[in-house]
Each structure stands twice: as C-alpha cells, then as structure tokens.
N, C-alpha and C positions, 0 to 999 in steps of 0.2 A: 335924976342927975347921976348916982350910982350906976343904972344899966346904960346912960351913954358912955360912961368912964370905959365899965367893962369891955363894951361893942369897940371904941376904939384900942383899946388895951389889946383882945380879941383878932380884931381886924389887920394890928400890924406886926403882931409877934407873926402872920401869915403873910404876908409879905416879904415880912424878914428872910423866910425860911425858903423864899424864892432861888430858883439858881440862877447866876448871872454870867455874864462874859467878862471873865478876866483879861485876856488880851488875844489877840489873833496876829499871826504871822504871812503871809506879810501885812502891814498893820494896815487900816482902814488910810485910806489918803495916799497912801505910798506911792511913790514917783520910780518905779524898777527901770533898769537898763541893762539887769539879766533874767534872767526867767529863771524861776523857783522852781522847785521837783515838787515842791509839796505846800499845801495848807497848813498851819498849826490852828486849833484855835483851845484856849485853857479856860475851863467853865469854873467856877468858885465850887460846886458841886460835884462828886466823883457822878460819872456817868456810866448808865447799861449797858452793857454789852452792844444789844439789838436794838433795831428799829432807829439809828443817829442816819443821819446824812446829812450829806453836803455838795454840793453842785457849783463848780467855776464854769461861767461864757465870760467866751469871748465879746467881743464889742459889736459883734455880726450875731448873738446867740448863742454860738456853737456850743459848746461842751465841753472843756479843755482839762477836765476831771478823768485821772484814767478809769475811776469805778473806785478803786482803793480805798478800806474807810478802817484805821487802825486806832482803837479807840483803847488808852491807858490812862485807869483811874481819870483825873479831871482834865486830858486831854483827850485832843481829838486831830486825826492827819488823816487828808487827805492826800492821797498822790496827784501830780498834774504830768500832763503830755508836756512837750518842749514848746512853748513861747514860740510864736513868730509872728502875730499878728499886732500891730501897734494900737494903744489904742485902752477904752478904761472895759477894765475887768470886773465880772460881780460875781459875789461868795453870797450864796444863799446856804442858809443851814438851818435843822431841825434837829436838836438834842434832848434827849431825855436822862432822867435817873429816877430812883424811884420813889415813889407815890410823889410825881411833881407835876407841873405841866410840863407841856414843850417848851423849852428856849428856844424859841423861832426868831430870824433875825436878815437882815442881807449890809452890804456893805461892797464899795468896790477901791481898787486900787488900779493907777493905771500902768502901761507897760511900754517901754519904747524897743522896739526891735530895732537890731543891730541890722547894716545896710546889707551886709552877708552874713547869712547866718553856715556859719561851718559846721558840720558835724564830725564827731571825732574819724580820724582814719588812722589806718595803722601806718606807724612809721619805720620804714624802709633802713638801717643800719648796715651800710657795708663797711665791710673790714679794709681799715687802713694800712698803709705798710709802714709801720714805727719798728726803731731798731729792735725789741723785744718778737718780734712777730716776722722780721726780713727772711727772704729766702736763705741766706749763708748763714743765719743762726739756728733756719731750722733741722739742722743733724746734728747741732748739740746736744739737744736732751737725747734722741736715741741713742746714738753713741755711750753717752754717759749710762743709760741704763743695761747697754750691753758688757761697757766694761765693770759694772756693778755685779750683773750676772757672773760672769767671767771669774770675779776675784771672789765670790761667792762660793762656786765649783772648786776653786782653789783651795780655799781654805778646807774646806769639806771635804778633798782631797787627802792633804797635811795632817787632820785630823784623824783619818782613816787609815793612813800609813802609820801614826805614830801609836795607835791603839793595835795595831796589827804587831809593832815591834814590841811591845809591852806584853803583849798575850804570849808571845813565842819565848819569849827570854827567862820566862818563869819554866 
C-alpha cells in the first residue's frame, strides 16, 4: 500500500511539473475581421531559445507564418503575412524548455477578409492657399528680414562712429 502511495505521489509531482499553455493570441475560436501581424502564445514555463516553432495555414494549407519566431522567457511570437483569405486558420506549434517534453498542440481561429483589401499608399498632400501661406503675404517675411539686417548695420555703424569719437577726444 505504501509503494502505491509513493508511485502515485511520484507520478504526479511529474506531471505537475509539465509545461502548459497559458493562452494564445489570437485565442483558439476567435472570429477576426482584421488580420493579425503576429502569433502570441504564453507557456506556464519559460522557454529555450532553440528548436520552438510554430506554423499558421491558411484554410487552402498555405503557410501565412512569415518564418519569424521571437521567443521571450514564457512567450512565444510568431510574425504573420497580411490576411486575405476567408476562412478558419490553424496554429500548430512545438515548444520546449529545459529537461521537458515538447508542448505540442494545434488550434484554429477563423478570419473574415474584408471585400477590398487596401494596402497602405502614400498620401499625396498639397499645399493649400490659407491667408498665412497667400501670395501678397509672401514678401512679408523677406522684407522684414531685410530691414532687420538693415537696422542691424545701422546700429553697428552708430557704434563704430561713437567709439571712434571717444578714442580721438582723449
């Protein structure tokens, strides 16, 4: 009776010490109407460096995972390409850390693409004509900087004559 105690005593402290899946991003089940940049998923266990992956298909198989696998302490991200197929998505993954097994696991979530998908472009800003920016405002600031110069010289002038009368008169 004692070494059945132990064996399961034994048995589940090992278990225990399993790593599991804390949660994943986008979560299992999820119903998206944007496409994600990326994977998360948080293991209960910090995880290795090496040897983790993760793989998202499309609803066709494809592969919508860019490669990307940035793995920090008990997370794990994947990058994804841009969404444009409709339709349910599957996260297969293989995690380690050390002296464990693998956390091996899949899960899917599905994705509804938008009827056009737009990609950024750059936007075209032309100059309006507001009274700050009109043509008859613009030789006022030149103007002003010329007679700034102007009165600048002047003074510097002024300056130059009354140290010139002060040197001589001694």
């Amino acid at each position: 009776m004692g070494a059945v105690l132990a064996f399961i005593a034994f048995g589940s402290a090992g278990s225990a010490s399993a790593n599991s899946l804390v949660s994943a991003t986008p979560i299992a089940g999820a119903m998206l109407t944007s496409s994600p940049s990326a994977v998360t998923i948080t293991t209960e266990a910090p995880l290795i460096d090496l040897g983790n992956s993760i793989s998202v298909r499309d609803p066709q198989g494809a592969r919508v995972d860019d490669g990307t696998l940035t793995v920090n302490g008990t997370d794990v991200v994947a990058g994804l390409k841009l969404l444009t197929v409709s339709g349910i998505y599957t996260v297969s993954y293989s995690l380690l850390t050390d002296n464990d097994i693998p956390l091996e696991g899949t899960y899917t979530f599905s994705f509804t693409a938008p009827s056009v998908i737009n990609s950024p472009s750059p936007t075209v800003i032309t100059p309006s004509a507001s009274p700050g920016n009109s043509p008859s405002n613009s030789i006022g600031v030149p103007t002003l900087v010329v007679a700034l110069i102007l009165s600048a010289v002047a003074v510097f002038l002024s300056l130059c004559f009354y140290a010139w009368k002060l040197i001589t008169k001694r």
